[in-house]
C-alpha positions as CSV (number, residue, x, y, z in Angstrom):
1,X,73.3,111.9,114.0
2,X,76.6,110.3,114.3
3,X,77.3,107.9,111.8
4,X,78.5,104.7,112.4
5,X,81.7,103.0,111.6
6,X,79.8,99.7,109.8
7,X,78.2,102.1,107.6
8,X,81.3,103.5,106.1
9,X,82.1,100.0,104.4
10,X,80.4,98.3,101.7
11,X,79.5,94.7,101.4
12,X,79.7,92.7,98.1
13,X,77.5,89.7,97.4
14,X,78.5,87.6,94.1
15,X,76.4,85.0,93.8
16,X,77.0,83.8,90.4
17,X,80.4,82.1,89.6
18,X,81.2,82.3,93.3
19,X,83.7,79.4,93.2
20,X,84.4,76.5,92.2
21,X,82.3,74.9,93.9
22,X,78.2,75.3,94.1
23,X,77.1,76.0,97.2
24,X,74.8,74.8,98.9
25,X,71.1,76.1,99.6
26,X,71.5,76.4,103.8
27,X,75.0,78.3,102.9
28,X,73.6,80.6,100.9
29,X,70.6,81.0,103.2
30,X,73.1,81.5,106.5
31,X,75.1,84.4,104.0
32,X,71.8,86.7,103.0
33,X,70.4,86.8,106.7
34,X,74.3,87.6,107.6
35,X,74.1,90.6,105.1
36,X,70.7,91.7,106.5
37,X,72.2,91.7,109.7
38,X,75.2,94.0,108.9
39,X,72.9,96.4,107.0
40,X,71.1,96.6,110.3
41,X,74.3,97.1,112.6
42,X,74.1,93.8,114.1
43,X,77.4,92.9,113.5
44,X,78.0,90.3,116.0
45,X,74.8,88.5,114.5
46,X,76.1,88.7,110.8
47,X,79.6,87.1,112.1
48,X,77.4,83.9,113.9
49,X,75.1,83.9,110.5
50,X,78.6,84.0,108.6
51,X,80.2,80.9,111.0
52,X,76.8,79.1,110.1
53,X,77.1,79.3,106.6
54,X,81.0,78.0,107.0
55,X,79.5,75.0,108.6
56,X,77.8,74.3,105.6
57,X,79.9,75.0,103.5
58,X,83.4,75.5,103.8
59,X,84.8,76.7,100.9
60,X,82.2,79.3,100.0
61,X,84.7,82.4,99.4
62,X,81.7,85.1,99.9
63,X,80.5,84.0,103.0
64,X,84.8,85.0,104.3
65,X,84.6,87.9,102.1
66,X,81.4,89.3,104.1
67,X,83.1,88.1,107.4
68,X,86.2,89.9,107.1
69,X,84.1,92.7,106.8
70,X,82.1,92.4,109.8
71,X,85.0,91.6,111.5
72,X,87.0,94.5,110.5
73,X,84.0,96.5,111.8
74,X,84.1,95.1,114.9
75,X,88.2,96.0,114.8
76,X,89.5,92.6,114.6
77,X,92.1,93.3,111.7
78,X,93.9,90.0,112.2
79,X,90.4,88.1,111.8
80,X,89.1,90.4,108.9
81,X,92.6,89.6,106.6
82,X,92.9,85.6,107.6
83,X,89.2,86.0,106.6
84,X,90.1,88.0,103.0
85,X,93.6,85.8,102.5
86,X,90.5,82.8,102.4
87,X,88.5,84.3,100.2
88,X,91.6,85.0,97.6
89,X,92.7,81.4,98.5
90,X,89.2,80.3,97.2
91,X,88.7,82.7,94.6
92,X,91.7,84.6,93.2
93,X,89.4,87.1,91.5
94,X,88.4,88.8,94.5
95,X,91.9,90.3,94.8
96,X,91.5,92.4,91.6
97,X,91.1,95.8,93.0
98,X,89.6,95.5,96.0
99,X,89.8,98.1,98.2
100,X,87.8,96.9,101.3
101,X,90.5,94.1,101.7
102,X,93.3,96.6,100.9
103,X,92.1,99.2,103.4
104,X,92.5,96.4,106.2
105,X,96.0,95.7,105.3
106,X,96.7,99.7,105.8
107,X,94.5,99.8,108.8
108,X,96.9,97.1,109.9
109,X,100.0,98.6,108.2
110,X,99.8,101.6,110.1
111,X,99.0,100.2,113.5
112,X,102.3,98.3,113.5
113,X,103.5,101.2,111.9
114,X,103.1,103.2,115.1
115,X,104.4,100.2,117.1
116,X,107.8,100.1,115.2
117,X,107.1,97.0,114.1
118,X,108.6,98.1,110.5
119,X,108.9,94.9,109.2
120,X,105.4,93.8,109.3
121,X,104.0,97.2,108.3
122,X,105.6,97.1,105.3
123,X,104.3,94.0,104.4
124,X,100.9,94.9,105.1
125,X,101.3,97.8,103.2
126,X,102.8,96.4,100.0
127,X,99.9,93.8,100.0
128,X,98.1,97.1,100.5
129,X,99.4,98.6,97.5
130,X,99.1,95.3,95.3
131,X,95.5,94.4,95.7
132,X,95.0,99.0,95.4
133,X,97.4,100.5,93.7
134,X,95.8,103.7,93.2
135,X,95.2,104.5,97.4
136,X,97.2,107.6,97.9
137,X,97.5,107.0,101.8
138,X,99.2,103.4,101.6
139,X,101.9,104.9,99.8
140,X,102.6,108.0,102.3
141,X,102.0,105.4,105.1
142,X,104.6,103.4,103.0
143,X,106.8,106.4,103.0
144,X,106.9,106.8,106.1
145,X,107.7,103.1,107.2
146,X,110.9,103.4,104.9
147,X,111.6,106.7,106.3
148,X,111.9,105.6,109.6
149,X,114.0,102.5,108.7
150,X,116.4,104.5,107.1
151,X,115.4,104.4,103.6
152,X,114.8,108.1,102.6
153,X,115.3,107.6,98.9
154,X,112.6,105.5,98.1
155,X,110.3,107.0,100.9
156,X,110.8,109.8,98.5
157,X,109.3,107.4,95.3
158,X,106.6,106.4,97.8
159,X,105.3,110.3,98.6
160,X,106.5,111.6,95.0
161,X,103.6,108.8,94.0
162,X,101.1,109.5,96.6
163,X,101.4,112.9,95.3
164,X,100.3,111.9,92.2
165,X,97.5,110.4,93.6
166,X,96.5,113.3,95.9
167,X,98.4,116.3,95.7
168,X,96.0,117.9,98.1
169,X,97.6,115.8,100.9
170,X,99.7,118.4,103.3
171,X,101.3,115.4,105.1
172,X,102.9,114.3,101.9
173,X,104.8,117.1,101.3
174,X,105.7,117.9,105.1
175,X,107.1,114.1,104.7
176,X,109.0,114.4,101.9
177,X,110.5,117.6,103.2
178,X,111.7,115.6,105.9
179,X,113.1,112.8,103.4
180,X,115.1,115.5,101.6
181,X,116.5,116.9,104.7
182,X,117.5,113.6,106.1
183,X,119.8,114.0,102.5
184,X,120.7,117.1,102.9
185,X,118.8,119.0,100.2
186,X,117.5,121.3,102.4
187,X,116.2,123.5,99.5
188,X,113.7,120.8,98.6
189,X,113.0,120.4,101.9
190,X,112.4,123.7,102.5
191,X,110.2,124.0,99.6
192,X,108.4,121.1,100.2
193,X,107.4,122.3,103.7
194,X,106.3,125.3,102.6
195,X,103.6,124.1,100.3
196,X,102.3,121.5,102.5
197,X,101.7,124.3,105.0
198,X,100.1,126.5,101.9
199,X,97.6,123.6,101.3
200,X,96.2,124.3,104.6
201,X,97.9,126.6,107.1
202,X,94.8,125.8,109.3
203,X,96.4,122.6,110.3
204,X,99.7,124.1,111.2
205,X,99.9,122.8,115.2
206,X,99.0,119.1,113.3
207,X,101.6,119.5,111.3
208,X,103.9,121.0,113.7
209,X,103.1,117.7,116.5
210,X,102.9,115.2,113.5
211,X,106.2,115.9,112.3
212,X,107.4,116.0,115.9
213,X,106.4,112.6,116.2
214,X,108.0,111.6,113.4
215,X,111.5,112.8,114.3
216,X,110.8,111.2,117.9
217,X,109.9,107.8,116.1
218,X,113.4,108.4,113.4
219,X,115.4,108.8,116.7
220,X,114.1,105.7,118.3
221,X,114.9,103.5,115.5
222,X,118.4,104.4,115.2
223,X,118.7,104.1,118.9
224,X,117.8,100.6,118.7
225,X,119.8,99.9,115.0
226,X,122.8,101.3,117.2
227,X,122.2,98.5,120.1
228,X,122.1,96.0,117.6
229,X,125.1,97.1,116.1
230,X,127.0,97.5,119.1
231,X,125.5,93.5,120.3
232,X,126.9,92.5,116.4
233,X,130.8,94.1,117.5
């Protein structure tokens, strides 16, 4: 059986020292059937459950916690982070390490990535890396970003540390090849490639395509830096 999406992300319910504020008794009512609901894949139901609970209260950071995940779920990024920035707002503690809000801002990252929209990738992405800084893939998608802008040395820092993380990652090192060429050290960049292709040759037409689309995506940026030069002169 194929296994959903919703099932992939965990929900967290703190109901002691939840704020600063107590909340109230319909609140917290509105929040548990929400979570029953997303346990059962009844997302939409959880987010109205969620809203109810808002109406009672406000400033109860769980009940945006919890929403942000359903949200997410249902692929509403934007929602899901306003709903996590909330929560933070609320209750500053639920930024320590929390790698179901981190994993929307690389969800997010990575979609504007792919829209050349380098700016706001990175941003999402260093929030990424802030709230997690031990997730391997927001630092190759990191690397990546800066590659493309035209920072190859600290892409490199960014994929030398996801690396470190994971050095089972093929894409890593067939990025960071690229980096190195991009410099001119072909011999690193050589080596590099190499290895991520040992890691697993099975992948090789991936690899091949992927780092296709990244010369195709390095191209399109300068194209477009060149315009705005030329506008500038």
């Amino acid at each position: 059986m194929k296994r959903s999406f919703w099932l992939t992300i965990p929900f967290v319910l703190i109901l002691s020292g939840a704020g600063p504020a107590q909340q109230s008794k319909s609140a917290k009512k509105h929040l548990k059937h929400g979570l029953e609901l997303f346990s059962k894949a009844d997302v939409d139901g959880a987010i109205k459950e969620y809203n109810y609970a808002l109406e009672a209260d406000s400033r109860f950071a769980e009940v945006y916690l919890n929403r942000g995940k359903a949200l997410r779920a249902r692929g509403d990024l934007d929602g899901a982070i306003a709903d996590y920035e909330t929560a933070i707002e609320i209750d500053p503690r639920l930024a320590v390490n929390n790698r179901d809000i981190a994993q929307a801002y690389v969800n997010r990252g990575y979609i504007r990535l792919n829209r050349l929209d380098l700016d706001a990738a990175l941003a999402d992405l260093d929030r990424a890396i802030k709230l997690d800084p031990a997730d391997p893939e927001a630092y190759l998608k990191r690397g990546r970003a800066l590659l493309i802008q035209g920072n190859a040395e600290f892409a490199i820092v960014n994929f030398d540390r996801c690396i470190e993380l994971n050095p089972r990652n093929p894409l890593a090192f067939v990025e960071r090849a690229v980096a190195h060429q991009t410099q001119g050290r072909d011999a690193e960049a050589q080596k590099d490639l190499e290895h991520g292709l040992k890691l697993n040759n099975d992948l090789r037409l991936m690899i091949d395509l992927h780092l296709m689309d990244l010369q195709l995506q390095i191209r399109e940026v300068r194209r477009r830096q060149a315009e705005t030069q030329k506008k500038i002169g």
